[in-house]
C-alpha positions in Angstrom: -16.8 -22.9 10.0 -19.9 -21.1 8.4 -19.0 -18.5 10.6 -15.4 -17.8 9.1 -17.0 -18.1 5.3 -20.0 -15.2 6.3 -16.9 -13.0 7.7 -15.1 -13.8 4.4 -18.3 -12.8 2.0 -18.8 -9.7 4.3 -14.9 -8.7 3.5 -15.3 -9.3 -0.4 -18.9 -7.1 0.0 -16.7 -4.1 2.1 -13.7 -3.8 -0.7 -16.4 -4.6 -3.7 -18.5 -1.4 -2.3 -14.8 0.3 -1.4 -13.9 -0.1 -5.4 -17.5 0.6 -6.8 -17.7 4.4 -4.5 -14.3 5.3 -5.7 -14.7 4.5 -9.1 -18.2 6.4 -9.4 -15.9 9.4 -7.5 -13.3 9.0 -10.5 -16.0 9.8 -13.3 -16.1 13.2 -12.1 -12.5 13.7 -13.7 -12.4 11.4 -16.9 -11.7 13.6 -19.2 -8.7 13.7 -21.2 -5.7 16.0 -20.2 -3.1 17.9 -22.7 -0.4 15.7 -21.6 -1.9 12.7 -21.2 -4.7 11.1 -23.3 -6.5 8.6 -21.2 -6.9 11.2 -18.4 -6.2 12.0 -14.7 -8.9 9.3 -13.6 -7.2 6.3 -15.7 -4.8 5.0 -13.1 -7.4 5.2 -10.4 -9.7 3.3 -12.7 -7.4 0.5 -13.2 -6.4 0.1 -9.6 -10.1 0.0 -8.5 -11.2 -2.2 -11.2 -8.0 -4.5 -9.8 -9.6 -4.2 -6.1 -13.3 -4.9 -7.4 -12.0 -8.1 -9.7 -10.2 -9.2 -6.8 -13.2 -8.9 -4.3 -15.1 -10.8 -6.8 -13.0 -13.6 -6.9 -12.5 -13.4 -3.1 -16.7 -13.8 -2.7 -17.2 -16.3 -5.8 -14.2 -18.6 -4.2 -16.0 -18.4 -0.2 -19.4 -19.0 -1.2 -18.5 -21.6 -4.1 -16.0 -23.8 -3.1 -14.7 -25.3 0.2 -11.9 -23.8 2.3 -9.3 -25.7 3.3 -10.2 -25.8 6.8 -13.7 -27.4 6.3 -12.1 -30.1 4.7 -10.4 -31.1 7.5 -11.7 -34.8 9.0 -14.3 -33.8 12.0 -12.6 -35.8 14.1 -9.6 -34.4 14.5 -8.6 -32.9 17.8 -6.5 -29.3 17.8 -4.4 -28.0 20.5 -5.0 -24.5 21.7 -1.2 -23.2 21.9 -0.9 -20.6 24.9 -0.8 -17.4 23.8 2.5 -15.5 24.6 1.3 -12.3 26.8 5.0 -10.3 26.3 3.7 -10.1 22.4 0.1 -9.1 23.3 1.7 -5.7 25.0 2.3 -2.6 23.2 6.2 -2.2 23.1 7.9 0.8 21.8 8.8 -0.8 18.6 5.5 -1.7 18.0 4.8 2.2 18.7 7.3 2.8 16.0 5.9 0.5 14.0 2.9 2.8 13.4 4.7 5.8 14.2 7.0 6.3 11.9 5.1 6.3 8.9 3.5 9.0 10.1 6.6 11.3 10.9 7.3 10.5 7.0 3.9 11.2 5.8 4.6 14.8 7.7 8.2 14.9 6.7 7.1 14.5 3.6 5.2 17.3 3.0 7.8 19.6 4.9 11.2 18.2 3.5 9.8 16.8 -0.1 9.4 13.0 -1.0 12.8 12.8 -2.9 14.6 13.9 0.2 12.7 11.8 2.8 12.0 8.3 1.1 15.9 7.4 1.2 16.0 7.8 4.7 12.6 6.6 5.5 12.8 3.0 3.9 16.0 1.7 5.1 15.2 3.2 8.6 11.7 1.1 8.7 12.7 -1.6 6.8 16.0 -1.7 9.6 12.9 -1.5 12.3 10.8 -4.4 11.2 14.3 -6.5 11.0 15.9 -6.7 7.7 19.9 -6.2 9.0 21.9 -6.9 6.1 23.2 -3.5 4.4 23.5 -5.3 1.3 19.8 -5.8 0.9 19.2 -2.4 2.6 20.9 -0.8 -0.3 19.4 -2.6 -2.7 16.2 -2.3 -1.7 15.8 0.9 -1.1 17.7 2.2 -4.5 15.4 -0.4 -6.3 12.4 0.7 -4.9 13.4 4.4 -5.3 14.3 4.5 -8.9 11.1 2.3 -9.4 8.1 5.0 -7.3 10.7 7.7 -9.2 10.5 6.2 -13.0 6.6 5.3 -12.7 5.5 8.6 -10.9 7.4 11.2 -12.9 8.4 9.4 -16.3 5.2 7.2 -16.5 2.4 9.0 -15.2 3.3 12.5 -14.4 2.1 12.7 -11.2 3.8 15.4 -8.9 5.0 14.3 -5.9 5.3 16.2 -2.4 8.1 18.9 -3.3 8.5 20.3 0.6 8.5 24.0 1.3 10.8 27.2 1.3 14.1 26.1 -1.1 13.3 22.4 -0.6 10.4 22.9 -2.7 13.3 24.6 -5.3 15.7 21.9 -5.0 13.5 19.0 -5.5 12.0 20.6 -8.5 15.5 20.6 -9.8 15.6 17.0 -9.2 12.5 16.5 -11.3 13.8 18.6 -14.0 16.9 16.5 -14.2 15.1 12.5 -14.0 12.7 14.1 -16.6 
């Protein structure tokens, strides 16, 4: 088991160092902006400080305290389950899996956020196997108006508008959530 608690101090070292290099990039753009006062690096800042508290508390709980696995009585015997070979292969769901958001990212920047992320999130949540409509809907409206109120209300951050009259139209679609 010391084996599994090194692995686990050497993850909380890799996101602690992951936090601590983008937060020393964000100092580069602190200052504060004409529309908003705490500046463009403030959300960055908050999310990386989140990530570095969170490795912290990752690598003082490994090396501190016992994991739940060590605790278990020596002399217990486990059963190695066989491992099912038809989920070890690459299927092309599991292609899709990883493909998809891909195609988005690219749609995205063709077609414009506002117009892809409707289509994009009921189509992958459909794909990872979520099948009622009801929570399809719901979902994906939820989670819409939500990126929607926090990006463009909230923060001000422009998101990908497409090109040629895409880019016109969603900027009309910002101009009317704003």
């Amino acid at each position: 088991m010391q084996k599994e608690k090194l692995k686990s101090l050497w993850e909380a070292a890799a996101w602690l160092g992951f936090g601590a290099a983008g937060m020393a990039l964000t100092f580069g753009f602190a200052g504060p902006l004409p529309t908003f006062k705490l500046g463009a690096a403030f959300w960055p800042q908050v999310v990386l400080g989140g990530v570095m508290a969170i490795a912290l508390i990752l690598g003082i709980t490994t090396y501190f305290f016992d994991s739940a696995s060590e605790t278990v009585d020596k002399d217990t015997q486990t059963m190695d389950l066989p491992v099912d070979e038809a989920a070890m292969s690459v299927t092309p769901k599991t292609v899709a899996i990883f493909a998809i958001p891909l195609l988005y990212v690219f749609a995205m920047h063709k077609l414009g956020f506002f117009l892809v992320t409707p289509i994009f999130l009921p189509l992958y949540m459909y794909l990872l196997g979520v099948r009622k409509v009801r929570i399809l809907v719901s979902v994906t409206v939820g989670l819409y108006v939500a990126v929607l109120f926090l990006f463009v209300k909230l923060v001000f951050t422009p998101l990908p508008q497409g090109a040629g009259f895409l880019h016109s139209l969603n900027g009309q679609f910002i101009g009317l959530f704003q």
